[in-house]
C-alpha positions as CSV (number, residue, x, y, z in Angstrom):
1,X,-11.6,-18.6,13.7
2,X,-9.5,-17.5,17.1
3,X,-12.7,-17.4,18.4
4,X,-13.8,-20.9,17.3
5,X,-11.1,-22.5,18.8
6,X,-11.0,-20.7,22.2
7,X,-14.6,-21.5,22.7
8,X,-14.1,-25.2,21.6
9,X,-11.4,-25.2,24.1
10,X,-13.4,-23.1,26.8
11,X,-16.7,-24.2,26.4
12,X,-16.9,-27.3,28.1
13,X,-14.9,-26.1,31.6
14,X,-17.8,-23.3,31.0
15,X,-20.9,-25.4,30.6
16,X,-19.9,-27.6,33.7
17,X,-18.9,-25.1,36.1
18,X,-22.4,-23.1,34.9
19,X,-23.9,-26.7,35.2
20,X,-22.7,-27.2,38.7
21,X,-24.2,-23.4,40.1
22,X,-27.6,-24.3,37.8
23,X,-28.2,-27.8,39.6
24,X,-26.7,-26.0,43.1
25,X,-29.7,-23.5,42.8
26,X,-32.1,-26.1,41.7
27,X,-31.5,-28.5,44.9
28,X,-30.0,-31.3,43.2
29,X,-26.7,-29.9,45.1
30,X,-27.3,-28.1,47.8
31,X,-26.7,-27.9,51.4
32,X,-30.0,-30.4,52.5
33,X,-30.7,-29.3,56.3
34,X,-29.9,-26.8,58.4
35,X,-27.9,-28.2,61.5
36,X,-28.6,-26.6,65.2
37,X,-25.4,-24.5,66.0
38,X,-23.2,-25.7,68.7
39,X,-25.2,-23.4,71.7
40,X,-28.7,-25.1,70.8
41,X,-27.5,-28.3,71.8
42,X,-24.5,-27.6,73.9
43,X,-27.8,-28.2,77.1
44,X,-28.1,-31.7,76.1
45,X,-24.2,-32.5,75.7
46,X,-23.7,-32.0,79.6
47,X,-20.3,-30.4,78.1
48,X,-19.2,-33.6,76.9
49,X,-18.0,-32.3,73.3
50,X,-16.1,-29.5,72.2
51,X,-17.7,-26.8,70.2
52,X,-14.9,-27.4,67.4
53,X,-15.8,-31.4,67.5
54,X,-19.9,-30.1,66.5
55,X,-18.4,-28.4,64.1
56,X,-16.8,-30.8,62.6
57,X,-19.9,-32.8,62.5
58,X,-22.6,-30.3,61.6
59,X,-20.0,-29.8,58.4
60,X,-20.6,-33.4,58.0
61,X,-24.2,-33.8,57.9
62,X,-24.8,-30.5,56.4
63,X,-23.8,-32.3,53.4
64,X,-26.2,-34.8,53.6
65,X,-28.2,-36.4,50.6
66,X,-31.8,-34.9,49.1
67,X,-34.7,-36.6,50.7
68,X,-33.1,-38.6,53.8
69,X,-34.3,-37.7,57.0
70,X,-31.8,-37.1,60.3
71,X,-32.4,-37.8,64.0
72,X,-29.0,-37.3,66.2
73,X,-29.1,-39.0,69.7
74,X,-27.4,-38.8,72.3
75,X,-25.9,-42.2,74.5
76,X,-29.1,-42.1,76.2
77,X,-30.9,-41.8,73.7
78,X,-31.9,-37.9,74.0
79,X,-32.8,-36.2,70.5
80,X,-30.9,-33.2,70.4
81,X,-32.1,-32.7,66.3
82,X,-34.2,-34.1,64.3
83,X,-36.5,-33.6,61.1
84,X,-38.3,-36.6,61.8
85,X,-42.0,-35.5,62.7
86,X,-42.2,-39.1,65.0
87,X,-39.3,-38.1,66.9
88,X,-39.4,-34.4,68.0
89,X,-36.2,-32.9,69.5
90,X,-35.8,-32.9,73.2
91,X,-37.7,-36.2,73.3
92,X,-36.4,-39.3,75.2
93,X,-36.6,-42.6,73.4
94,X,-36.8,-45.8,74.9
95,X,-35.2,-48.7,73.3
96,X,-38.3,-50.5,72.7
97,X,-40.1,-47.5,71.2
98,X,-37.1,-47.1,69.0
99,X,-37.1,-50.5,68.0
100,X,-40.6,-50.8,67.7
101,X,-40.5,-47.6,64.7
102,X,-37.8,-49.4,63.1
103,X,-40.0,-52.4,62.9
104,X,-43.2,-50.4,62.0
105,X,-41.9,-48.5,59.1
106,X,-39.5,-50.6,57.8
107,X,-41.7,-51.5,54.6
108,X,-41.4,-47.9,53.9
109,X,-38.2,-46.3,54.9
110,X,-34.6,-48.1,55.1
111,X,-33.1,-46.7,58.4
112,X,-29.0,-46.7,58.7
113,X,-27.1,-45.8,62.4
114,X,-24.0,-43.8,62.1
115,X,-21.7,-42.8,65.0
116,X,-18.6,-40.7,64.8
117,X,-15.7,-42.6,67.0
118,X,-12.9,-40.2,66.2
119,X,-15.1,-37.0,67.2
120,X,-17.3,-38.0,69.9
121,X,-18.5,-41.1,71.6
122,X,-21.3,-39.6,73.1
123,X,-24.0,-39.0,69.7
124,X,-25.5,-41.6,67.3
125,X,-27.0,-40.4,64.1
126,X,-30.0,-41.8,62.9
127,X,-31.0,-41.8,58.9
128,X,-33.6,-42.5,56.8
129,X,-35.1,-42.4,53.3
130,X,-37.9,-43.1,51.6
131,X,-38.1,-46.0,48.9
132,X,-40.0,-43.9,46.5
133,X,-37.3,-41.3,46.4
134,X,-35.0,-41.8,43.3
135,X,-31.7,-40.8,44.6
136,X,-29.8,-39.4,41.2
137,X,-26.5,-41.7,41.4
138,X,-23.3,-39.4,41.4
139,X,-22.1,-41.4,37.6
140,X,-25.1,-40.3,37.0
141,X,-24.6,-36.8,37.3
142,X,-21.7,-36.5,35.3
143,X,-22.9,-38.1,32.6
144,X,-25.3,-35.7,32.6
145,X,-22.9,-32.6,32.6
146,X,-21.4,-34.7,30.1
147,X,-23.3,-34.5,27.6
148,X,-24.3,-30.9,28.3
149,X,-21.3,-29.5,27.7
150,X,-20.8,-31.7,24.6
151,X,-23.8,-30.2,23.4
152,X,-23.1,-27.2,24.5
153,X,-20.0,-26.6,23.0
154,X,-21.5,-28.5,19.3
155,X,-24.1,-26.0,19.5
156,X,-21.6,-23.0,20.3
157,X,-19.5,-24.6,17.2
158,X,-22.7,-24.5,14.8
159,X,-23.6,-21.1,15.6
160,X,-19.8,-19.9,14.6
161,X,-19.4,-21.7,11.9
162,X,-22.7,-20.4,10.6
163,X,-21.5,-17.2,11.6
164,X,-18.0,-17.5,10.1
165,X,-20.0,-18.9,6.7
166,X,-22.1,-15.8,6.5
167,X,-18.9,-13.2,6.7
168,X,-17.2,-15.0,4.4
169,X,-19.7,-14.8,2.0
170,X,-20.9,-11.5,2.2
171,X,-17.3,-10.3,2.3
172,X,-16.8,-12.9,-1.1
173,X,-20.0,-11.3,-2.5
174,X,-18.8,-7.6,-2.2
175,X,-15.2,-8.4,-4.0
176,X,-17.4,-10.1,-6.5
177,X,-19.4,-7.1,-7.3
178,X,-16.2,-4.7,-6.9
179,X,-14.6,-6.8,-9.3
180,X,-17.4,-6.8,-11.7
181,X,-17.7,-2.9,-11.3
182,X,-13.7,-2.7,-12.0
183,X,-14.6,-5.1,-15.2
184,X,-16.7,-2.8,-16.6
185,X,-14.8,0.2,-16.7
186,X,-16.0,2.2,-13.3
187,X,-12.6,2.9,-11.0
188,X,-14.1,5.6,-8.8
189,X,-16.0,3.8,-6.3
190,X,-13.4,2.5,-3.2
191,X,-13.2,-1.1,-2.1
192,X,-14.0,-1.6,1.4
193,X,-14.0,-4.4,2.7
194,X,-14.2,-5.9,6.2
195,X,-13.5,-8.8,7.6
196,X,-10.8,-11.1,8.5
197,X,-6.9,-10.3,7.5
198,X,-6.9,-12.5,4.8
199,X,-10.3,-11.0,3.1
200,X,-9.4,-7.5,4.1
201,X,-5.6,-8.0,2.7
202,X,-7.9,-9.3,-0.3
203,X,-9.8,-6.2,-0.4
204,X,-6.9,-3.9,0.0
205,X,-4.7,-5.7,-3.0
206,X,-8.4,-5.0,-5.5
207,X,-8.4,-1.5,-4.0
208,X,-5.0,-0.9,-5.2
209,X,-5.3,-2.8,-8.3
210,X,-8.3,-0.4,-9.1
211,X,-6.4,2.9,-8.4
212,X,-3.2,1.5,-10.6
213,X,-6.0,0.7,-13.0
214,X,-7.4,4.4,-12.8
215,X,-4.4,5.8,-13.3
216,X,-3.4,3.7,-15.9
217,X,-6.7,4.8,-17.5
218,X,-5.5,8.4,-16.8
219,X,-2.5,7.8,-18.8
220,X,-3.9,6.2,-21.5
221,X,-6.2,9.2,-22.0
222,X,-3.3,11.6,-21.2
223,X,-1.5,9.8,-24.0
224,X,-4.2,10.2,-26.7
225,X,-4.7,13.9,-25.5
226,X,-1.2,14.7,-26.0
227,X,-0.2,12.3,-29.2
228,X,-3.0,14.4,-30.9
229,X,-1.8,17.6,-29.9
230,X,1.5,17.6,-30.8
231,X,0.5,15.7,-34.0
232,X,-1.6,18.0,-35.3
233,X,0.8,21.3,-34.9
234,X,3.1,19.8,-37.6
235,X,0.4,18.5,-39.9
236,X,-1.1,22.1,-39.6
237,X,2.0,23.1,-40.6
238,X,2.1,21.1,-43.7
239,X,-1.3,21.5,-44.9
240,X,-1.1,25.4,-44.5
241,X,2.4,25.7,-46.9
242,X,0.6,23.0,-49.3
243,X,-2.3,25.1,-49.8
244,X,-0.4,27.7,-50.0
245,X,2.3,26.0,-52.8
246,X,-1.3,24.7,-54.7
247,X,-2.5,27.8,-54.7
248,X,0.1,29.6,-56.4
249,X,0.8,31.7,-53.0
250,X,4.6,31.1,-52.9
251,X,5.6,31.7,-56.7
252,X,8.8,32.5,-56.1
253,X,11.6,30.2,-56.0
254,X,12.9,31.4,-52.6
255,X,9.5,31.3,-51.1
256,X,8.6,27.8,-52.3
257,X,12.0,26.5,-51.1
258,X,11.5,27.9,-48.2
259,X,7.8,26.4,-47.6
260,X,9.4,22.6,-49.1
261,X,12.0,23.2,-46.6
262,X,9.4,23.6,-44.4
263,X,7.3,20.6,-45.0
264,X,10.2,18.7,-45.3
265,X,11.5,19.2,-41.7
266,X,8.0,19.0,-40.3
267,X,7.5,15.4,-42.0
268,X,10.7,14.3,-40.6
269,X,9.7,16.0,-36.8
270,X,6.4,13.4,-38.0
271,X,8.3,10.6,-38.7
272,X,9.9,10.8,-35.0
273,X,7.2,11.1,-33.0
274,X,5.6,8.0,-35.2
275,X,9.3,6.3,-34.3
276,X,8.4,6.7,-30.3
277,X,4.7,5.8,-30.4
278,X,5.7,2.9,-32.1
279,X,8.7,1.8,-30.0
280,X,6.8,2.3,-27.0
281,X,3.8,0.0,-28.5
282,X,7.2,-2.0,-29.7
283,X,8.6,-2.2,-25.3
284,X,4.9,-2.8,-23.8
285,X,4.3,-5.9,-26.3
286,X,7.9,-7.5,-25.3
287,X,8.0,-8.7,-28.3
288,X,11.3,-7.9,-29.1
289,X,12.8,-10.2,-26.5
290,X,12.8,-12.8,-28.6
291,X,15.5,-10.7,-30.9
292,X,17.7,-10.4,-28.4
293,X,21.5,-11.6,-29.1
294,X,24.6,-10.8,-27.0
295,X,26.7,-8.1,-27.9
296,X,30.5,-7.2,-27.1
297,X,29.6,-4.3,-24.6
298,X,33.1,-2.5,-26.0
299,X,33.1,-3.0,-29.6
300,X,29.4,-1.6,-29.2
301,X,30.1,1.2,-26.9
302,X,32.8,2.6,-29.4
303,X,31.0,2.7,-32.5
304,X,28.0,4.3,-30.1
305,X,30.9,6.7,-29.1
306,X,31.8,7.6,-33.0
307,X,28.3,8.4,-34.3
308,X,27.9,10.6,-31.1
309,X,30.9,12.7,-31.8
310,X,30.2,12.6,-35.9
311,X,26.4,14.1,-34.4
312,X,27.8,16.6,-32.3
313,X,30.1,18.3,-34.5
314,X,26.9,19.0,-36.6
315,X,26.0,21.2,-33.6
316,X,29.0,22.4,-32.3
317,X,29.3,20.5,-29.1
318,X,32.8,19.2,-27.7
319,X,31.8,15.9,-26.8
320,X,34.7,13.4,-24.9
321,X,34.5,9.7,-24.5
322,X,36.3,7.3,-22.6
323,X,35.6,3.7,-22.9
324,X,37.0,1.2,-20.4
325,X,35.6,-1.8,-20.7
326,X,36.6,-5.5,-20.8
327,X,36.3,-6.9,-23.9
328,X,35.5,-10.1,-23.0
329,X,32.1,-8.5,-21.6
330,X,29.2,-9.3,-23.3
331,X,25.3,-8.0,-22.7
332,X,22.0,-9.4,-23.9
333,X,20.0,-6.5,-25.2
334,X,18.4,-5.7,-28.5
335,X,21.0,-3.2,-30.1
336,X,18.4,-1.0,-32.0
337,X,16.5,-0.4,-28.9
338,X,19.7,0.1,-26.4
339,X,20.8,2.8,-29.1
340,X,17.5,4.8,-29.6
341,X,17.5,5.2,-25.5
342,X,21.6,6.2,-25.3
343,X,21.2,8.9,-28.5
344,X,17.7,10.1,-27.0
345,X,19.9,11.1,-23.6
346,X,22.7,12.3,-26.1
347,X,20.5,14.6,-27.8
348,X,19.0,15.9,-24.8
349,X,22.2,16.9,-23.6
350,X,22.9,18.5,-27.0
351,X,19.3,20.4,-26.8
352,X,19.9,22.2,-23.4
353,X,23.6,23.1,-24.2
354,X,25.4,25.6,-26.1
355,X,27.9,25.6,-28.5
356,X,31.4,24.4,-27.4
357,X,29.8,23.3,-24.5
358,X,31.2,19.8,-23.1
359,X,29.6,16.8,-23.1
360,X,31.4,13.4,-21.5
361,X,30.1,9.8,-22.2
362,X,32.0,7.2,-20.1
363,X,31.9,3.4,-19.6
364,X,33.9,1.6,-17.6
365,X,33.6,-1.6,-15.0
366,X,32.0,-1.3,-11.3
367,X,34.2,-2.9,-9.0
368,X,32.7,-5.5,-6.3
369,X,33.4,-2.9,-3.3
370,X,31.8,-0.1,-5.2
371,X,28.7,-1.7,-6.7
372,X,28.5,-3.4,-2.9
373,X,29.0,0.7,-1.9
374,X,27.0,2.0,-4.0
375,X,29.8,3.9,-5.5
376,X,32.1,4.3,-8.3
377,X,34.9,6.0,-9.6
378,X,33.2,8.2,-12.8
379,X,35.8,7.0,-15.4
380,X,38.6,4.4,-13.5
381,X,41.2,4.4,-15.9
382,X,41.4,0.5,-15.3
383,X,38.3,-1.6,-15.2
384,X,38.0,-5.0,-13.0
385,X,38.2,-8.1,-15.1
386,X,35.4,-10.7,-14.0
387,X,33.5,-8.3,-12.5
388,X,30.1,-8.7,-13.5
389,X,28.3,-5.2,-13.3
390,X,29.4,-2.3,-16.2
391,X,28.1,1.3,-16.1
392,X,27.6,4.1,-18.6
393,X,27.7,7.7,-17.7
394,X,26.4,10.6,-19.7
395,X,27.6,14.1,-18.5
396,X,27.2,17.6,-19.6
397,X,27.7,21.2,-18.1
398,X,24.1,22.9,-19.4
399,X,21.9,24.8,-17.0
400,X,20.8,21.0,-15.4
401,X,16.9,20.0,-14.4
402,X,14.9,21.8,-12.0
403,X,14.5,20.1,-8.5
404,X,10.9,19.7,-8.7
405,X,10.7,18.7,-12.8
406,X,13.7,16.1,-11.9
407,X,11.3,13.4,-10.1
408,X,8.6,13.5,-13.0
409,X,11.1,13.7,-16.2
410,X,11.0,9.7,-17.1
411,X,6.7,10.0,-17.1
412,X,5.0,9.6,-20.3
413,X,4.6,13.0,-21.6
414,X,5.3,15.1,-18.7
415,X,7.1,18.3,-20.4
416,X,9.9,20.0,-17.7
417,X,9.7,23.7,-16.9
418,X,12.5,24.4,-19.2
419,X,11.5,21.5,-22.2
420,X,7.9,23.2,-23.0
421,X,9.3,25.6,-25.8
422,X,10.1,22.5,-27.3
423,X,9.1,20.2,-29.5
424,X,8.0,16.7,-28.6
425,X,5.6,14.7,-26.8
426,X,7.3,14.1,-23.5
427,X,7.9,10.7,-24.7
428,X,11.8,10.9,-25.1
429,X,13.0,10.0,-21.7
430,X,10.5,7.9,-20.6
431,X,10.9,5.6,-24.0
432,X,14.7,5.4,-22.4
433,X,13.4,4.7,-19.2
434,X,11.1,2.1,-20.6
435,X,14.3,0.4,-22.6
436,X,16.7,0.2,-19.8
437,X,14.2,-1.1,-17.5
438,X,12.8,-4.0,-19.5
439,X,16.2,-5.0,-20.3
440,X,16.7,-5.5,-16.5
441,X,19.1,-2.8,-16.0
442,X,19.0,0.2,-14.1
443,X,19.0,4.2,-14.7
444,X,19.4,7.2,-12.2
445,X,20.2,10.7,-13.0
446,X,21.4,13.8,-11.0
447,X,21.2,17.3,-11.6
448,X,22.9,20.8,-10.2
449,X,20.7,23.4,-11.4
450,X,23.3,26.1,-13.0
451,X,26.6,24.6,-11.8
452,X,29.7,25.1,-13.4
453,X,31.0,21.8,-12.9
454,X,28.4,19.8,-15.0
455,X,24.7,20.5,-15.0
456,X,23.2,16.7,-15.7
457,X,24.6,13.5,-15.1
458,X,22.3,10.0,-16.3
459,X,24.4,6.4,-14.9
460,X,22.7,3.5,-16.6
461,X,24.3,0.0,-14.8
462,X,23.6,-3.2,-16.2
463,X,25.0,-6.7,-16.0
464,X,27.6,-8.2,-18.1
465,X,28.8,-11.4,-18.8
466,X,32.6,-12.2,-18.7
């Protein structure tokens, strides 16, 4: 298109000036005789003119128009030059004789005498041209270039826009069959297209929709892969100690407790991993959006704070909790979900601790100048009324996350170096990553592997309303 328009601009300047050499070669502008040079004549002048003064005058009828004929005369009527074949240069016309050619060819040829006052007073110049000789009017000729460069540059104009036409299409044609090939299921072959910024930037955007579609794919596989697996380790389970209770293996009262026991626990390890496939089906349909109601963020936080303490003692963990929050704070979030994600970190932090270990949950109110900052006190024994920003910290002192499992451990099923002689599916933290996000709010965590001071830290900060 740059090109369009600097040739529509160009092209006519172009055409004319290409014009003007074409018809210069041609002869329709050219130089039309070739004058004597100043010594040739300079015999017949008896040093009456100046050799600058010729000059000025050969210039002249160098210049002169296709087809007319030139004598130049002297005072007495000596022809210096001439391309007249009836008067030859060096000849010396009388009046009469001159007069009587005028008269003779008259019919034929229209004569005009021209002198040169300012230059010299000493040379006439005699013309002629033919009346057959169509002598192309100057209007003429630039009408002519006129219209040669308009159809010049029309033409020029066609031949892009044809040329524009056919890139666009082929380039429209080959996203059309990319996107029919990423319709029917095939993500391996790369989009390339070339071509203008707007169809490349086109291309690129289906090229990256197509690898976010393959990995999705990926994932989705992944997930199936690894839902089976770890489903069918506990159902193993339960199917081997029911044979074995049907068959009369385990007669024994302690034995078939133990085996019940058994099932028991395995069902209930069942009925969690259904609870996480289903609340992650539950996030990606946003369905539970529309259930949403707004919640004191303190009154919630505190009865969030009692059940953890009431689960840790189970365990043996020392859990502390400070909550700071304004009560005039409220959140929009679904409750059920908000919990599932805070007790999943909870019990995480319970898993990769020991007993009597400490584990600190905190809430309290960013500040302007901190959330601004980026940073906060961890547990300001005053919060900020009419701030609008709250954040939740969960703490403990275990052995932390490895460096290289700490970018990976909200994915789908991805299983940390220190987490694969566990049970699970990998879906625990990512189901928390996948609540606070769609609620809007954000979660980081930090991690000093084997510190003394506290081995994993997770700040979840979301908006409040005051």
């Amino acid at each position: 298109m740059y090109l369009l328009f600097a040739g529509i601009i160009l092209m006519p300047f172009l055409t004319l000036i290409g014009a003007g050499f074409f018809l210069r070669l041609t002869g329709e502008i050219q130089e039309r005789i070739a004058v004597p040079v100043y010594e040739e004549i300079a015999p017949w002048l008896n040093e009456n003119m100046k050799k600058s003064d010729w000059e000025k005058i050969s210039f002249h009828l160098a210049r002169t128009r296709r087809g007319m004929e030139t004598v130049i005369l002297t005072t007495d009527l000596r022809v210096i030059f001439s391309t007249m074949e009836e008067l030859p240069a060096g000849y010396l016309v009388s009046q009469s004789d001159l007069s009587l050619q005028l008269k003779t060819q008259n019919g034929r040829y229209s004569y005009s005498l021209q002198t040169f006052p300012r230059i010299s007073e000493n040379l006439l110049v005699l013309n002629r041209f033919d009346h057959d000789d169509k002598i192309t009017s100057p209007m003429f000729m630039f009408f002519l270039l006129f219209l040669i460069a308009v159809g010049v540059t029309i033409l020029f104009v066609m031949v892009m826009i044809i040329i524009i036409i056919r890139s666009l299409t082929s380039s429209v044609t080959m996203l059309e069959k990319a996107t029919r090939r990423i319709a029917s299921g095939d993500f391996d072959l790369a989009v390339d297209i070339k071509g203008s910024n707007e169809i490349a930037s086109l291309g690129h955007s289906l090229n990256t929709m197509r690898l976010e579609l393959k990995e999705d794919e990926l994932r989705r596989s992944r997930f199936v892969m690894g839902m089976s697996h770890d489903l069918k380790t506990p159902l193993a389970l339960i199917r081997g100690y029911a044979e074995a209770i049907e068959d009369g293996i385990d007669t024994n009262p302690g034995a078939l407790h133990r085996s019940t026991t058994i099932i028991t626990s395995k069902v209930q390890q069942l009925e969690g991993m259904i609870d996480d496939l289903m609340d992650v089906v539950h996030i990606d349909s946003g369905d539970w959006r529309e259930t949403m109601q707004s919640v004191c963020l303190a009154e919630y936080l505190e009865e969030m704070c009692r059940e953890i303490k009431q689960d840790s003692e189970i365990f043996h963990r020392v859990v502390e909790t400070a909550v700071n929050i304004d009560p005039s704070a409220f959140v929009l979030m679904d409750s059920r979900l908000v919990s599932r994600a805070l007790i999943n970190i909870v019990n995480n932090a319970i898993r990769y601790t020991r007993e009597n270990d400490r584990i600190r949950f905190s809430a309290f109110m960013q500040s302007a100048a901190a959330s601004k900052a980026g940073e906060a006190k961890s547990a300001p024994e005053r919060y900020a009324p009419h701030e609008g920003k709250a954040v939740i910290e969960i703490t403990d002192n275990g052995p932390g996350i490895k460096a290289d499992d700490l970018p990976h451990i909200f994915e789908r099923f991805y299983r940390g170096t220190s987490s694969r002689r566990e049970q699970g599916m990998g879906l625990g933290l990512a189901l928390v990553k996948g609540i606070i996000d769609s609620h809007g709010w954000k979660i980081t965590v930090s991690s000093r592997e084997h510190s003394a001071d506290g081995g994993t830290c997770f700040r979840i900060t979301l908006p409040v309303r005051l």
